[in-house]
Structure formats: C-alpha cells, structure tokens
C-alpha positions as CSV (number, residue, x, y, z in Angstrom):
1,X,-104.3,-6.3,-33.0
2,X,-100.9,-7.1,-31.2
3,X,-98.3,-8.6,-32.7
4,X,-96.4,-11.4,-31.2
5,X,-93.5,-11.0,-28.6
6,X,-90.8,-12.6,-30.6
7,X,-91.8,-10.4,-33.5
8,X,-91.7,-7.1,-31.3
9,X,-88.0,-8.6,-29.8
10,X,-87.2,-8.9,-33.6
11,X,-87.7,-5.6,-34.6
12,X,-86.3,-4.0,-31.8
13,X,-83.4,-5.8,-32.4
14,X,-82.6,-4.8,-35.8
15,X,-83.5,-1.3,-34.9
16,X,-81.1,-1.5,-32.4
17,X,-78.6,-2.6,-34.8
18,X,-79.1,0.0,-37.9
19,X,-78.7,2.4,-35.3
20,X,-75.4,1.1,-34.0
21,X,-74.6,0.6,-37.6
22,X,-75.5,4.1,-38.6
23,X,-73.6,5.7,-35.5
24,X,-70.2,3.5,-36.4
25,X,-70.0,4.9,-40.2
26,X,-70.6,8.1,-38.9
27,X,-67.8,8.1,-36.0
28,X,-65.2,6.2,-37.9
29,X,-64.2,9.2,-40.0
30,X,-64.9,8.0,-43.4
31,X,-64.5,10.8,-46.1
32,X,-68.4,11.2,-47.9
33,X,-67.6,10.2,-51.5
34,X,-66.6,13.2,-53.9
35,X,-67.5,13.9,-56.9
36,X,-69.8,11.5,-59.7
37,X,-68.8,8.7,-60.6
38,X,-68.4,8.1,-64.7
39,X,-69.7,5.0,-66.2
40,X,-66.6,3.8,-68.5
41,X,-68.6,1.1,-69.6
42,X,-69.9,3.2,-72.5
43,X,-66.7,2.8,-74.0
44,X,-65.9,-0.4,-75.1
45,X,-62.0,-1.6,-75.8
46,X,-59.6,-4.7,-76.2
47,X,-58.7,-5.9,-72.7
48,X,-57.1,-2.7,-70.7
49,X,-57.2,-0.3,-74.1
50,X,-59.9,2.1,-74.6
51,X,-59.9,4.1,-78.2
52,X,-60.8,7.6,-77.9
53,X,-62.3,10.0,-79.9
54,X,-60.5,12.9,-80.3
55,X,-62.9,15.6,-79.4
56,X,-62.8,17.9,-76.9
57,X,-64.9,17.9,-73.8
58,X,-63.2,19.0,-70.6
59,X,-63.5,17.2,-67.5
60,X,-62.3,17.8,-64.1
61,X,-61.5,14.6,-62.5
62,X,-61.2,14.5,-57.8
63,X,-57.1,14.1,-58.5
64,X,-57.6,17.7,-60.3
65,X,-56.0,16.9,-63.9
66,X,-57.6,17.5,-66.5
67,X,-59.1,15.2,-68.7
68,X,-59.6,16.1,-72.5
69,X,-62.9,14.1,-72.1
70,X,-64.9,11.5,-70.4
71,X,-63.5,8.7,-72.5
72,X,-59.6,9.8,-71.8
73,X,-60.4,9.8,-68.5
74,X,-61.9,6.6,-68.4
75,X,-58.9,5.3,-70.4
76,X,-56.2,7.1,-67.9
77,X,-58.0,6.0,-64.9
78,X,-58.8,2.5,-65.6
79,X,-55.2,1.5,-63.7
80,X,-55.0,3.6,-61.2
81,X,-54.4,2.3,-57.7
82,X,-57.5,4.0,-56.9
83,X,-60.5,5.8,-57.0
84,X,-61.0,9.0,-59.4
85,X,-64.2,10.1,-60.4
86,X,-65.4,13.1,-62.0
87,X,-65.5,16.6,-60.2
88,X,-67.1,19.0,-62.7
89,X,-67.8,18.9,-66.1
90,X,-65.2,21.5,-66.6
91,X,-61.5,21.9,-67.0
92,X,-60.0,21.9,-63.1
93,X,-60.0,25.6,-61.5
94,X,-56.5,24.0,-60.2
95,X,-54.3,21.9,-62.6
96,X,-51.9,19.1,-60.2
97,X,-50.1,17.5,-63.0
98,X,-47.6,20.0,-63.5
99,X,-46.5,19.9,-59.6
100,X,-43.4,18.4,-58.0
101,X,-43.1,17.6,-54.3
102,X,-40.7,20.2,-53.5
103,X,-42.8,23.4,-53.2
104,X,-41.4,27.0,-53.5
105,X,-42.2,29.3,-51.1
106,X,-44.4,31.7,-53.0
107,X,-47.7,32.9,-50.9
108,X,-50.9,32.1,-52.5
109,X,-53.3,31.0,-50.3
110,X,-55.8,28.9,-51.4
111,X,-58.4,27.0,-48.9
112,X,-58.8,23.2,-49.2
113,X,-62.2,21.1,-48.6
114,X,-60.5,19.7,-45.6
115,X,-60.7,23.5,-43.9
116,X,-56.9,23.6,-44.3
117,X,-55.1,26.5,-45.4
118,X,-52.3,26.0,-47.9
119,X,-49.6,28.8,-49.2
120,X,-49.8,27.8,-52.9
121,X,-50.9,26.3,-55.8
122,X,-48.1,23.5,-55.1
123,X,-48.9,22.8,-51.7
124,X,-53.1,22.4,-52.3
125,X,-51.8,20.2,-54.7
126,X,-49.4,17.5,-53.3
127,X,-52.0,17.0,-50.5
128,X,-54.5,16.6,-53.1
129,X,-52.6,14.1,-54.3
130,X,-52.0,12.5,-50.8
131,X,-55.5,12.2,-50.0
132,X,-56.0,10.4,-53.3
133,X,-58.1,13.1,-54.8
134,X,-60.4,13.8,-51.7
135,X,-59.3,17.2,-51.2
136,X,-60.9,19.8,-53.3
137,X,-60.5,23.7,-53.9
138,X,-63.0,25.0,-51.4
139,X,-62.1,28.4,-52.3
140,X,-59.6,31.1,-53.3
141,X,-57.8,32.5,-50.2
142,X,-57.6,31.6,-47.0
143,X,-60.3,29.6,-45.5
C-alpha cells in the first residue's frame, strides 16, 4: 500500500522543518537549562508574600546563595528579574552573596562550567552573577 503524493510531500515537509528547527536551537548558542526547577506552588501566600517555616533544609540555588530551604527560596526568588532554580540540595560549595565587584588579587583558581579559569572565589563569582546564575563550579583548580 502506497500512500498518496500530497501525503508523502507533507511529511517530508515537516521533516524538513524539525530538522531545520532542531539545527537552529542548536547553532544559536542557547545555554542548556541548569539546574531543577522548584515548584513554589506548594507554598501558598497573600499576593507576593510567602510564610516560611523556619526549619532548616539547605539549598543551593544556580545564583550560588544559599537558601535556608526550598520555601525561602521560593519566597526570595519570586521577584527576581530572572530565572533561579535549584542546583543541589545542599548548601553552595561557593557562597556569592558576600562578594563585591571589586576583586582582590588573591590566587585561587577555581574552574567555571563555562571552561573559564578564574583567580578567586570573587571573580567565579561576579560572572556567576553576570550570566544570571548559568555559570557553575565545575571544579576546584584550574580547569
């Protein structure tokens, strides 16, 4: 059984096309997404406010602070101008909040997920915070 010709154009068309489709994701450079995301549904609030318990359960969130738990970081990340997720389920191997933009020049090399190598603690993490939390500690040292 054969199927008809317009049918055979039709699928080769739209093959066509999720290839092209497939190629253009691929070549335009867009970071793969890091990290889980957390449902922050689960905690329900007035309007912007989310009440937390005060427990503590660690998370790591892709901006590298440290969350006391899931529900503080729903609460801290609900207005952010964008995306954080969740990294590990542990406090961050590097803490960013207590980094300024002007770096000293101690030598500490630690090796980003980008395949960059960076000096120190306070370097990794202002471009962490430039790439808006897609850069991750790939490792201690240099890369």
């Amino acid at each position: 059984m054969s199927l008809p010709p317009s049918l055979v154009i039709t699928m080769k068309s739209l093959t066509v096309f999720a290839i092209f489709a497939l190629a253009a994701t691929t070549w335009a450079g867009l970071p793969p997404a890091i990290g889980r995301e957390v449902d922050c549904s689960n905690y329900k609030g007035k309007g912007s406010q989310i009440a937390c318990p005060r427990h503590l359960q660690p998370i790591c969130g892709t901006d590298h602070k440290t969350y006391s738990n899931e529900c503080m970081f729903c609460a801290l990340t609900l207005n952010k101008n964008f995306e954080v997720r969740k990294l590990q389920d542990t406090a961050c191997d590097i803490e960013c909040t207590k980094y300024s933009d002007i770096c000293t020049m101690e030598y500490r090399p630690l090796c980003g997920s980008d395949g960059k190598n960076y000096s120190n603690k306070c370097l990794f993490c202002n471009a962490v915070v430039k790439s808006r939390g897609t850069i991750f500690l790939a490792k201690h040292g240099q890369c």
